[in-house]
C-alpha positions in Angstrom: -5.3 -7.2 -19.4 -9.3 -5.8 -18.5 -9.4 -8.0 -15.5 -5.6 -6.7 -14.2 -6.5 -3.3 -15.2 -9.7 -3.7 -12.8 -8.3 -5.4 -9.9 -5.6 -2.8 -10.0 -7.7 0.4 -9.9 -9.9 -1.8 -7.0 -6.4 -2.2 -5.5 -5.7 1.8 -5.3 -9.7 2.2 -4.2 -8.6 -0.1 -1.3 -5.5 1.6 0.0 -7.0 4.9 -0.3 -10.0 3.8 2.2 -7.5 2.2 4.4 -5.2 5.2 4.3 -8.0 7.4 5.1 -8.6 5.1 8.3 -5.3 5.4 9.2 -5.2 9.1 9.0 -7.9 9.3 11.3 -6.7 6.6 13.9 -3.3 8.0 14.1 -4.5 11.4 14.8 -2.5 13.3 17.9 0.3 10.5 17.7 3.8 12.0 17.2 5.7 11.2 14.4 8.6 9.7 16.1 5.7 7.4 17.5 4.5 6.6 14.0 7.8 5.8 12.3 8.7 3.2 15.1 4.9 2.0 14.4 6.0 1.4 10.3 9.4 0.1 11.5 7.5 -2.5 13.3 5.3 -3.2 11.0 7.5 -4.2 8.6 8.2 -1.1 6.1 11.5 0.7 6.2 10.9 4.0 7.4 13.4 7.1 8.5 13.2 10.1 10.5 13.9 12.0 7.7 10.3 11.5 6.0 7.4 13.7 6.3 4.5 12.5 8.4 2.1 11.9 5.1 4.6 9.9 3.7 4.9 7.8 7.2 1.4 7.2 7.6 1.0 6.2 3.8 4.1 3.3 4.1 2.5 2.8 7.4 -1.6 2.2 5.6 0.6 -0.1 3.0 1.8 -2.6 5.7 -1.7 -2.7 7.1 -2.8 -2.9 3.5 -0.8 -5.5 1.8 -1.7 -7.9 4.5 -5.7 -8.2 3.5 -7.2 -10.9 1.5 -8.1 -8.3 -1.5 -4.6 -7.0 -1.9 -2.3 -10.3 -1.2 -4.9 -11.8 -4.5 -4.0 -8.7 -7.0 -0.3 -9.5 -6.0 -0.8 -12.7 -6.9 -3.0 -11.9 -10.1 -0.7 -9.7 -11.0 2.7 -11.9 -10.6 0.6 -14.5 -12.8 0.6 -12.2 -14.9 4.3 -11.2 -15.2 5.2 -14.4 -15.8 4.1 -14.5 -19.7 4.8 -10.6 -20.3 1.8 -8.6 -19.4 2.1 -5.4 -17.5 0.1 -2.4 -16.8 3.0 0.1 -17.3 2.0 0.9 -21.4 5.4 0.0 -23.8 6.8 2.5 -25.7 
Protein backbone atom coordinates (compact mmCIF):
# COMPACT_ATOMS: atom_id res chain seq x y z
CA UNK A 1 0.00 0.00 0.00
CA UNK A 2 3.46 2.51 0.83
CA UNK A 3 4.81 1.63 -2.53
CA UNK A 4 1.18 2.43 -4.49
CA UNK A 5 0.79 5.38 -2.31
CA UNK A 6 4.42 6.55 -3.63
CA UNK A 7 4.21 5.75 -7.22
CA UNK A 8 0.91 7.50 -7.10
CA UNK A 9 1.90 10.88 -5.59
CA UNK A 10 5.24 10.46 -8.24
CA UNK A 11 2.39 9.89 -10.76
CA UNK A 12 0.55 13.36 -9.98
CA UNK A 13 4.35 15.08 -9.65
CA UNK A 14 4.68 13.84 -13.31
CA UNK A 15 1.58 15.11 -14.90
CA UNK A 16 1.84 18.35 -13.17
CA UNK A 17 5.56 18.93 -14.88
CA UNK A 18 4.18 17.75 -18.10
CA UNK A 19 1.15 19.91 -17.88
CA UNK A 20 3.18 22.79 -17.08
CA UNK A 21 5.12 22.06 -20.48
CA UNK A 22 2.13 21.94 -22.15
CA UNK A 23 0.87 25.20 -20.94
CA UNK A 24 3.80 26.84 -22.18
CA UNK A 25 4.11 25.07 -25.63
CA UNK A 26 0.52 25.69 -26.41
CA UNK A 27 0.73 29.25 -25.72
CA UNK A 28 -1.03 31.69 -28.52
CA UNK A 29 -2.80 28.49 -30.03
CA UNK A 30 -6.63 28.84 -30.21
CA UNK A 31 -8.72 26.74 -28.55
CA UNK A 32 -10.62 25.37 -31.35
CA UNK A 33 -6.89 24.42 -32.46
CA UNK A 34 -6.25 22.65 -29.13
CA UNK A 35 -9.44 20.58 -28.87
CA UNK A 36 -8.90 19.12 -32.48
CA UNK A 37 -5.13 18.55 -31.02
CA UNK A 38 -6.87 16.27 -27.82
CA UNK A 39 -9.36 14.85 -30.31
CA UNK A 40 -6.42 13.52 -32.12
CA UNK A 41 -4.66 12.55 -29.55
CA UNK A 42 -6.91 10.27 -28.43
CA UNK A 43 -8.99 12.03 -25.44
CA UNK A 44 -12.64 13.00 -25.91
CA UNK A 45 -12.80 16.58 -25.90
CA UNK A 46 -15.89 19.24 -26.77
CA UNK A 47 -16.18 22.70 -27.59
CA UNK A 48 -18.00 23.27 -24.67
CA UNK A 49 -14.88 22.86 -22.19
CA UNK A 50 -12.77 25.70 -20.97
CA UNK A 51 -9.31 25.98 -22.38
CA UNK A 52 -7.58 24.72 -18.81
CA UNK A 53 -9.54 21.90 -18.86
CA UNK A 54 -8.48 21.13 -22.76
CA UNK A 55 -4.93 21.55 -22.17
CA UNK A 56 -5.07 19.30 -19.00
CA UNK A 57 -6.96 16.14 -21.02
CA UNK A 58 -4.64 17.29 -23.71
CA UNK A 59 -1.06 16.87 -20.98
CA UNK A 60 -2.98 13.42 -20.00
CA UNK A 61 -2.68 11.88 -23.49
CA UNK A 62 0.89 13.03 -23.80
CA UNK A 63 1.17 11.80 -20.19
CA UNK A 64 -0.21 8.38 -20.10
CA UNK A 65 1.93 7.46 -22.95
CA UNK A 66 5.49 7.66 -20.94
CA UNK A 67 7.28 4.78 -19.40
CA UNK A 68 6.73 6.23 -15.72
CA UNK A 69 2.93 6.52 -16.04
CA UNK A 70 1.98 3.25 -18.38
CA UNK A 71 4.14 1.27 -14.99
CA UNK A 72 1.81 2.95 -12.05
CA UNK A 73 -1.12 1.82 -14.37
CA UNK A 74 0.08 -1.30 -14.35
CA UNK A 75 1.23 -1.32 -10.59
CA UNK A 76 -1.76 -0.18 -9.83
CA UNK A 77 -4.13 -2.67 -11.80
CA UNK A 78 -1.83 -5.44 -9.95
CA UNK A 79 -3.04 -4.13 -7.32
CA UNK A 80 -6.80 -4.10 -7.89
CA UNK A 81 -6.83 -7.39 -8.64
CA UNK A 82 -6.58 -8.76 -4.79
CA UNK A 83 -8.59 -5.53 -3.32
CA UNK A 84 -6.23 -2.77 -2.63
CA UNK A 85 -7.06 0.72 -3.43
CA UNK A 86 -5.94 4.15 -2.59
CA UNK A 87 -9.52 5.58 -2.27
CA UNK A 88 -9.69 5.02 2.01
CA UNK A 89 -13.04 2.60 2.84
CA UNK A 90 -15.58 3.87 4.87
Amino acid sequence: MLLLSEANELYQQGLQLLLWEVTARVDGLATADLVSATETAGMPCNASQDRDEVILLLALAEWERTPAAMAYVEMAEAAARPGVCLIPQE
